[in-house]
N, C-alpha and C positions, 0 to 999 in steps of 0.2 A: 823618817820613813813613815808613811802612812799604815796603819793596819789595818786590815781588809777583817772586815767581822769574820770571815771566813779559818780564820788563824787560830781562834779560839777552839774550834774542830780539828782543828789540827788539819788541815785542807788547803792546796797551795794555788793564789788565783787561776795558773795553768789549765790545772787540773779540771775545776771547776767551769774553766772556760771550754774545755774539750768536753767534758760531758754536756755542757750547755749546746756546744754546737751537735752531739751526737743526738742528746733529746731531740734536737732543731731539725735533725737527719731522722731519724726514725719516727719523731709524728709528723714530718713531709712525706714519708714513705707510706706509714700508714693512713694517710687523707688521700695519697693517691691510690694508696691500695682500693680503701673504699668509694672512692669516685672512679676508679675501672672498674670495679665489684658493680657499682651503680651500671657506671656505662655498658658493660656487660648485660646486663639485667635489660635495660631497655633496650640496648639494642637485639636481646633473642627474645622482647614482644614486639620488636620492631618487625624480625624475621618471619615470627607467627603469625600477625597482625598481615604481612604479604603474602605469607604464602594463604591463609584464609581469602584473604581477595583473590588471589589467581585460583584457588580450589571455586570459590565462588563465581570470579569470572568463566571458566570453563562448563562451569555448570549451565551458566545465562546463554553461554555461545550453543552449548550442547541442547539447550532448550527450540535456540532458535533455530539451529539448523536441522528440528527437529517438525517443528512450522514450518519452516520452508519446504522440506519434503512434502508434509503432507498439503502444502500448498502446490504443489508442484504435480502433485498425484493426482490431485484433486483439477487442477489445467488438462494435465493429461487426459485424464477422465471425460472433461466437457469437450474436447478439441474431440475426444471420438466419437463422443454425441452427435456431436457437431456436423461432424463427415458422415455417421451413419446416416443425420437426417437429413445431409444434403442427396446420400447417393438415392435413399427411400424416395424423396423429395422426387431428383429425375426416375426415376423409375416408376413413379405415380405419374407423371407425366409422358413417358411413355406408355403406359399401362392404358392411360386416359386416351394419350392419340391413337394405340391400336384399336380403342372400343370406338372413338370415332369413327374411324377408318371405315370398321367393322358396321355398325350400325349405319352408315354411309352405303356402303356393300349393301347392306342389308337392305336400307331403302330402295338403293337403287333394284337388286333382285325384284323385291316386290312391285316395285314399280312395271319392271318386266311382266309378272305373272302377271299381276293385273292388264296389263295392253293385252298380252295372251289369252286370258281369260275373256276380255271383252272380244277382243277378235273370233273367240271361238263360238262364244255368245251371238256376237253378228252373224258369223256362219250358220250356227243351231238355226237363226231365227230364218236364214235365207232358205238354208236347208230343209226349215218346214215349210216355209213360205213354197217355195220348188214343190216337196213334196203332196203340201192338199192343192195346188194349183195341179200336179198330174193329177192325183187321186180326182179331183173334182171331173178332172178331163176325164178321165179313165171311167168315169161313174157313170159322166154324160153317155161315154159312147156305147159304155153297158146297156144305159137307157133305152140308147137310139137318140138321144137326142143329136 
């Protein structure tokens, strides 16, 4: 029979074999322990690490739907420029065809008084004319002539 160095301990190959396999069992356990320790660990900077981007991506979204508004505000604002100088716009143009109109009118008025006035003019002038042709008469026959 062979003797196992083990004998001399007074220790029986068994024995020896079963602690070897429990070593074999409890630092398998503990390499896993600390490789799910590990994995643990990354995976809750993995968690961090995402929720940081979604805190940050919401911020970017919040920034831009923040531009957009005030882009939006800002449309809004020119579209009623826009309208107000269209409606200004015709209303200067009516404002412009009434003074046409109006000064139109007015020519033409004037143009009345004028014919009137010359007419009356004409009259004054016939009206003297009549008048020192009696008077002359009138003066003559004062005369005797």
């Amino acid at each position: 029979m062979k003797l196992w160095p083990f004998t001399k301990f007074n220790l029986r190959f068994s024995d020896v074999q079963r602690r070897l396999v429990r070593a074999r069992q409890e630092e398998r356990e503990r390499v896993t322990k600390e490789l799910q320790d590990k994995f643990q660990r990354e995976k809750h900077l993995m968690d961090k690490e995402h929720k940081l981007e979604i805190i940050e991506k919401n911020a970017e979204i919040a920034s831009l739907k923040d531009t957009i508004q005030r882009q939006q505000d800002t449309v809004f604002l020119a579209e009623e420029i826009y309208i107000q100088s269209v409606n200004m716009s015709t209303q200067s143009r009516r404002v412009l065809s009434d003074m046409v109109a109006f000064a139109e009118q007015g020519l033409h008025v004037n143009a009345l008084q004028y014919q009137s006035m010359k007419k009356l003019a004409e009259e004054a002038k016939e009206q003297e004319t009549l008048i020192l042709s009696e008077f002359e008469t009138n003066k003559k026959r004062l005369r005797g002539d």
